[in-house]
N, C-alpha and C positions, 0 to 999 in steps of 0.2 A: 788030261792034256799035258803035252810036254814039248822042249823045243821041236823036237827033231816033227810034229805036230805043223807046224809055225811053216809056211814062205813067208821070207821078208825081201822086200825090196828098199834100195835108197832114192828116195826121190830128188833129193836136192839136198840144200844145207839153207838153214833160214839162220840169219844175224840176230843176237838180242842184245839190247840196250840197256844202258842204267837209264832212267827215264821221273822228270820232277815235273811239280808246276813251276811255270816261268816266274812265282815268287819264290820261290822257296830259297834260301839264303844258299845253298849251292849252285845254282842255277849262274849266277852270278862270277865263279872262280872260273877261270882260265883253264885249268886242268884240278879233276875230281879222281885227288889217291883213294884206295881204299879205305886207310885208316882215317882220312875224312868223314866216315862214315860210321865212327863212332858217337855214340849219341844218337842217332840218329832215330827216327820211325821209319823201318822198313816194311814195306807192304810185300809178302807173300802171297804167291800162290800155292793150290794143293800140293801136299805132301808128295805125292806121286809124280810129281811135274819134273822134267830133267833138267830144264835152265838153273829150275829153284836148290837143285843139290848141287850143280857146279859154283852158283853164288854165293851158297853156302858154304863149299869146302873153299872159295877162294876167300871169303871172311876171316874163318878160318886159318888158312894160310899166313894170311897179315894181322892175325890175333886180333882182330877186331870182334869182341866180345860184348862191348856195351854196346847193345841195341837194342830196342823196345822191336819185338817183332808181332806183326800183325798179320793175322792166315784167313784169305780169302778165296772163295771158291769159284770166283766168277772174274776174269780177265776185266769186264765192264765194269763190276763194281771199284776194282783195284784204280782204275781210268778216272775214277768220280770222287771217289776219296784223292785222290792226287790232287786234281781239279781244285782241292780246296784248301790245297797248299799244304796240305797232312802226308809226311813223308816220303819215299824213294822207294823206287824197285826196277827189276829187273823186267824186262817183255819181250817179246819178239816184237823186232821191226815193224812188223806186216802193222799188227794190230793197236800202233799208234801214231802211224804216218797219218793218219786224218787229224788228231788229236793237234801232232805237231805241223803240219801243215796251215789249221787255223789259230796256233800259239797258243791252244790250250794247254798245251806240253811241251815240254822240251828235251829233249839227249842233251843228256849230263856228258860232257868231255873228259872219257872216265879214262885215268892213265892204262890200266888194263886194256885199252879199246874196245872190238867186238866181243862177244862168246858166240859161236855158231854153236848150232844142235843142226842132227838128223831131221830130216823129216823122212818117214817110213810109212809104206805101207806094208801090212801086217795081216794075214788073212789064213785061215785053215787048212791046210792043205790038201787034205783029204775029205771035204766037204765038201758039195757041190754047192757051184759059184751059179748064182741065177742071170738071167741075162740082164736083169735090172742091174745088179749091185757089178757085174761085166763091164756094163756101158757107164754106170757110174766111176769105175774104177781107171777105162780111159778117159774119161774127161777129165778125171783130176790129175791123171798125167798131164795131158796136155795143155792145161789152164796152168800146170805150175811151168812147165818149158817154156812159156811165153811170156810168164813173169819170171823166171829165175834165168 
């Protein structure tokens, strides 16, 4: 396999967050610099994840080096350990508007603001597309156009 292999399409752009529990002594400041966020317990997710490498490089960026980093592989777990007032991380929007909805969480007022990502869909192109995974592929168009 190789690109030229690959359709991709762009679906949209999803927003991500720096995202705490409502105790956590950041939660609290007015605006959240990056270099706030030294010291800190950052919750990760997987290595492959693209939010997780722009977070990274923007750490990076504002040299913020002391951080205790923690790598999980499950968006819900990262949501649970936060829950208990155990460090900061980054997420898309989507998947903590319930969280922060009932104040389980909060959006940290991160001076950086948003990060968007891509959302892509990505498929073979030279493989035949069955009419399930067809009808699955317009509906997630059109579920995301009504929400995006």
């Amino acid at each position: 396999m190789n690109a030229s292999d690959l359709f991709v399409e762009t679906l949209g752009f999803e927003p991500v967050v720096l995202v705490a529990s409502p105790q956590h002594p950041l939660a609290a400041k007015r605006v959240v610099h990056t270099r706030d966020l030294a010291g800190e317990t950052i919750l990760l997710s997987r290595v492959d994840c693209s939010y997780r490498r722009v977070f990274e490089q923007i750490l990076e960026q504002e040299e913020v080096r002391k951080v205790d980093k923690l790598e999980f592989y499950s968006v819900e777990v990262i949501k649970r350990v936060l829950g208990t007032g155990v460090g900061v991380t980054v997420l898309p929007e989507i998947a903590v508007c319930e969280e922060v909805a009932r104040n389980q969480l909060v959006l940290l007022p991160w001076s950086e603001g948003r990060i968007e990502v891509a959302l892509l869909m990505i498929w073979y192109g030279e493989r035949w597309v069955s009419p399930t995974l067809k009808a699955f592929m317009e509906v997630t168009k059109k579920a995301l156009e009504r929400t995006g």
